[in-house]
N, C-alpha and C positions, 0 to 999 in steps of 0.2 A: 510197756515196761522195756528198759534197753538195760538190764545188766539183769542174771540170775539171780533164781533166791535160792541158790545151793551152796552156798560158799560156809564155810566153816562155823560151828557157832560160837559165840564172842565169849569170854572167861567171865563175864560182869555180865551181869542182869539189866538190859536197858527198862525192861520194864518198870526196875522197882525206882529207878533214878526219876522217869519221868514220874510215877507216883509221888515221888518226892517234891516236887516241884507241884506238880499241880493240886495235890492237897497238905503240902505244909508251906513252901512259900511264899504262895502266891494265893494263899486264901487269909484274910486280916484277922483280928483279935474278935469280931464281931460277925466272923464265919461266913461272908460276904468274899467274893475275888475281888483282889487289889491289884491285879495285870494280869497280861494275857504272854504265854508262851507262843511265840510267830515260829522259831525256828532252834531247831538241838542241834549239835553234830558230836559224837563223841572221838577222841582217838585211839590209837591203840594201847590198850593197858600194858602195862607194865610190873612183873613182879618186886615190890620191894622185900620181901620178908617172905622166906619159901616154909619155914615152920608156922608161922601163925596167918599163913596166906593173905596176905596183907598187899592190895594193888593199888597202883596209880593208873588215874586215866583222865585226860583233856576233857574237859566239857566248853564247848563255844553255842552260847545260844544268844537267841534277839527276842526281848521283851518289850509289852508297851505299856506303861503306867499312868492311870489318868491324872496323876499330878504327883508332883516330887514330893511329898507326904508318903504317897501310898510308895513310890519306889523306897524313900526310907527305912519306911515300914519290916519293908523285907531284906535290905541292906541288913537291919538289926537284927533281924531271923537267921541271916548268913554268919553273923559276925557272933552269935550264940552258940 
């Protein structure tokens, strides 16, 4: 390992993002995975809304989809 694991901890829950992703996106209509998560990175959040704690934060990830069906698939889960 070359960087510590002390550093601050982050205002957004990485955990519950990737949960997000690996059992609602990326699992199809027929409960089966329709791609595979390679790579997450997030940025740093950002408050929009300091009374109803409301953030913004970058997510950059790399997927791989066994046929543009199945990326569809979850383009329309995004886009819902």
């Amino acid at each position: 390992m070359l960087t510590q694991l002390s550093e601050d901890k982050m205002e957004i829950d990485q955990k519950s993002l990737l949960k997000y992703f690996n059992e609602y996106l990326l699992i199809g209509e027929n409960g089966l995975t329709i791609g595979q998560l390679l790579n997450i990175t997030f940025t740093s959040p950002s408050l929009i809304d300091q009374d109803k704690q409301i953030y913004q934060i970058g997510v950059d990830t790399t997927m791989t989809f066994p046929s543009k069906d199945a990326m569809m698939e979850m383009v329309a889960k995004v886009e819902t």
